[in-house]
ROBA-25781 format. One record per atom (N, C-alpha, C): residue number from 0; residue in one letter; atom name; x negated, y negated, z. Coordinates in nm, 3 decimals. Example, Ala and Ser with C-alpha at 12.3 -4.5 7.8 and 13.67 -1.06 7.14 Angstrom:
# residues 2
- 0 A N -1.319 0.569 0.780
- 0 A CA -1.230 0.450 0.780
- 0 A C -1.320 0.330 0.780
- 1 S N -1.285 0.225 0.708
- 1 S CA -1.367 0.106 0.714
- 1 S C -1.290 -0.003 0.787
//
This chain:
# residues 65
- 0 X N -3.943 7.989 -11.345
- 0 X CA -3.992 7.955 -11.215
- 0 X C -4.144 7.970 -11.212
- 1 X N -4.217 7.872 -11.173
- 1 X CA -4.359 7.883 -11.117
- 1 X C -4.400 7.936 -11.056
- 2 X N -4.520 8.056 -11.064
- 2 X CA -4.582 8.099 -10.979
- 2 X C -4.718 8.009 -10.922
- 3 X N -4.736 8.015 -10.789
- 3 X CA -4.814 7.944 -10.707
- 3 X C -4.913 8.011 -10.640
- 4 X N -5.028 8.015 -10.699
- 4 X CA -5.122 8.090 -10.618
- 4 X C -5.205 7.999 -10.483
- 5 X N -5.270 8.092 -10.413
- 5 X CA -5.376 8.019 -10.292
- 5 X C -5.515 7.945 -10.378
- 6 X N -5.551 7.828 -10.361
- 6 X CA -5.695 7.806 -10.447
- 6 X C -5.782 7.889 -10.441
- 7 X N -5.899 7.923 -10.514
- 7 X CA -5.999 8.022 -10.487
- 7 X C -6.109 7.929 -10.429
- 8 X N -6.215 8.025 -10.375
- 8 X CA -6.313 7.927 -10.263
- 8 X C -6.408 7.848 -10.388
- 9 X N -6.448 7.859 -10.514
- 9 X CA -6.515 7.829 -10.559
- 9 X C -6.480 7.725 -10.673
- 10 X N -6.345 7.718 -10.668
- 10 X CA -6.249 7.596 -10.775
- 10 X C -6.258 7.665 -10.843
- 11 X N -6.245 7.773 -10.965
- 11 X CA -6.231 7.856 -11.049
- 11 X C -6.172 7.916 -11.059
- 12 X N -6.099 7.959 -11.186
- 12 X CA -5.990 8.073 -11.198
- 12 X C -6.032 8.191 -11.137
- 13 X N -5.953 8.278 -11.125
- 13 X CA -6.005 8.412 -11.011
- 13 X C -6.083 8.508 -11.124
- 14 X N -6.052 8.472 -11.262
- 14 X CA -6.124 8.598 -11.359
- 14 X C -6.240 8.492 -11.401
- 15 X N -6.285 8.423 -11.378
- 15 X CA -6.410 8.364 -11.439
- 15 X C -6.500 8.345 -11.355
- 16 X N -6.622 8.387 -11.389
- 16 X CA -6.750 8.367 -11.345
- 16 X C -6.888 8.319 -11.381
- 17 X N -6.910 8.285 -11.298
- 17 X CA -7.057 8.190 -11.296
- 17 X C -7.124 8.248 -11.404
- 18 X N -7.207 8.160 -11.513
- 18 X CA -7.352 8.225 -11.579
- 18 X C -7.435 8.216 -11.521
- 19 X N -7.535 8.334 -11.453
- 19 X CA -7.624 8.368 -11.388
- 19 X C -7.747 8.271 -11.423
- 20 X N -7.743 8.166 -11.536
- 20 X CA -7.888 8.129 -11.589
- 20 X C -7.908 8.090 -11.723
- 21 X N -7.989 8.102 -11.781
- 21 X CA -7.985 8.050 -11.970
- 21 X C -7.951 8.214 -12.003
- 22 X N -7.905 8.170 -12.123
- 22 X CA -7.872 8.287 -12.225
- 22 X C -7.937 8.340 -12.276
- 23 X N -7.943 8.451 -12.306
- 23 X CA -8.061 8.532 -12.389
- 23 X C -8.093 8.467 -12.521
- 24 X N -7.970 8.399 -12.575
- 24 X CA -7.951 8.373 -12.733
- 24 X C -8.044 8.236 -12.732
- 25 X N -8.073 8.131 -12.625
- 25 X CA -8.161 8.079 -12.641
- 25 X C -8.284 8.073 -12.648
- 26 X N -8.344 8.215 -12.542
- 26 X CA -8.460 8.234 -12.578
- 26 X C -8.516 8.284 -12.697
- 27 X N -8.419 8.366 -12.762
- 27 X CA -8.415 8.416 -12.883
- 27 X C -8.434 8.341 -12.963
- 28 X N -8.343 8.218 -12.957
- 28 X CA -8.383 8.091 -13.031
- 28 X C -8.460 8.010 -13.043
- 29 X N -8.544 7.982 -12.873
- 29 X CA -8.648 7.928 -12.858
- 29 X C -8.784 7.988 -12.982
- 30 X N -8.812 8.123 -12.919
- 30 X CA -8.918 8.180 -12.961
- 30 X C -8.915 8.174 -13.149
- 31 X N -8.796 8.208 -13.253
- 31 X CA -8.789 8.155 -13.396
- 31 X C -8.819 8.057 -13.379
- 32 X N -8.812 7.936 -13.339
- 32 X CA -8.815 7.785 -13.383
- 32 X C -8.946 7.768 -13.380
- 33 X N -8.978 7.813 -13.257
- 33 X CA -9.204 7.831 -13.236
- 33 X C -9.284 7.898 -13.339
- 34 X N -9.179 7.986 -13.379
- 34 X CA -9.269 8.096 -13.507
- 34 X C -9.247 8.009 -13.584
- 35 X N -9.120 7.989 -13.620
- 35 X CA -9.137 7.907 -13.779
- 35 X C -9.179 7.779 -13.777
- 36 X N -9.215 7.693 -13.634
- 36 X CA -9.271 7.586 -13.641
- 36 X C -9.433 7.581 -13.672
- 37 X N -9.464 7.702 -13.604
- 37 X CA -9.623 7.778 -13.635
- 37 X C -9.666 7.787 -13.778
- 38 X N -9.589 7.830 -13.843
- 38 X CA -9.571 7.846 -13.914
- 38 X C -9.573 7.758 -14.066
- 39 X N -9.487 7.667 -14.005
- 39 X CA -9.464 7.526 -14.105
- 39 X C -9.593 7.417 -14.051
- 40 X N -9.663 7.462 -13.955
- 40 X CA -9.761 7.377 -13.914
- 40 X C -9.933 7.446 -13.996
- 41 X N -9.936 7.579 -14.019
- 41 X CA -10.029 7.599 -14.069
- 41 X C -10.013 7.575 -14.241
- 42 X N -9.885 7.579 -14.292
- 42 X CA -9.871 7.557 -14.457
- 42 X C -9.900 7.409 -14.495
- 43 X N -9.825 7.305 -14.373
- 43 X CA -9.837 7.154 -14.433
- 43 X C -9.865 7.057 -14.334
- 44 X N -9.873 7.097 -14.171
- 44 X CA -9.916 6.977 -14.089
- 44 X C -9.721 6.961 -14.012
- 45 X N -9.802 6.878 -13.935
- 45 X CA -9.665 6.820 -13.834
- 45 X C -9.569 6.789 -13.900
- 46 X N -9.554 6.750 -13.968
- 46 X CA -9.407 6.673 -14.017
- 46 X C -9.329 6.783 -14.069
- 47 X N -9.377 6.904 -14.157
- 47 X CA -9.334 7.034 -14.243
- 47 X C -9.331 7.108 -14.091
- 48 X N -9.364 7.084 -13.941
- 48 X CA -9.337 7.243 -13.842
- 48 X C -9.257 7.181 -13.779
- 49 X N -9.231 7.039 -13.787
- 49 X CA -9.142 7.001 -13.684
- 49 X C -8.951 6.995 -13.748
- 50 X N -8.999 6.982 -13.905
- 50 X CA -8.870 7.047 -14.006
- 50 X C -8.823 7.154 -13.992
- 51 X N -8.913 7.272 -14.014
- 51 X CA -8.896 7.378 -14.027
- 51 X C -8.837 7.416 -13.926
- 52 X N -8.887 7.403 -13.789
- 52 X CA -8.820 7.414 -13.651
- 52 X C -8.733 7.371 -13.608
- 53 X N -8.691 7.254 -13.633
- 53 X CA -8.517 7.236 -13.615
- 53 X C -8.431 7.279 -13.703
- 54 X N -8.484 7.309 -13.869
- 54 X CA -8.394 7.399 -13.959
- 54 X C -8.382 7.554 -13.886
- 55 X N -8.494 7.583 -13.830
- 55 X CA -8.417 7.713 -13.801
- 55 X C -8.406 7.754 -13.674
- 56 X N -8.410 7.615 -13.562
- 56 X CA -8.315 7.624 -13.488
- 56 X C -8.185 7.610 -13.476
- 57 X N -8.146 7.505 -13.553
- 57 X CA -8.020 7.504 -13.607
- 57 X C -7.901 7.580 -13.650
- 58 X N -8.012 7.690 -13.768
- 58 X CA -7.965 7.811 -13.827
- 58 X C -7.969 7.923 -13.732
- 59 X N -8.042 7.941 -13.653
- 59 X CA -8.024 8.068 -13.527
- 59 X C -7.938 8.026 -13.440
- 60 X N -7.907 7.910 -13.419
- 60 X CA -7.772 7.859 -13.310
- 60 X C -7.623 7.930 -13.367
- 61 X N -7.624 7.884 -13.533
- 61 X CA -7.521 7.903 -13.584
- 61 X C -7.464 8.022 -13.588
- 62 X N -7.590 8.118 -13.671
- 62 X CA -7.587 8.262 -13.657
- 62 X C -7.540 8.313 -13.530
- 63 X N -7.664 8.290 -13.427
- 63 X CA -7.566 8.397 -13.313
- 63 X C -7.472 8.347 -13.246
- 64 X N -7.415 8.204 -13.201
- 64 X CA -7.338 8.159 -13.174
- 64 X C -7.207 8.236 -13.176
//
């Protein structure tokens, strides 16, 4: 037999809640991708910081993900 609950006011299951905002793990991620784009920009120019920075944005997504 089915249990039937009342809807909740916000369309959501009653145990889940809102994310307050961005995640920490992106800023975390933001700020590596800037270093190592800094980074790849003082060794070889634009094309080597703009690599480097999506390689290790990529790789910090994965990681803390």
């Amino acid at each position: 037999m089915a249990t039937v609950s009342p809807p909740s006011d916000s369309g959501h299951p009653p145990g889940c809640r809102e994310p307050s905002g961005l995640p920490v793990r992106w800023v975390v991620i933001a700020m590596l991708a800037v270093a190592a784009g800094t980074a790849g920009f003082m060794a070889g120019g634009v094309v080597p910081a703009i690599t480097v920075g999506c390689a290790v944005a990529t790789a910090a997504h994965k990681l803390i993900h």
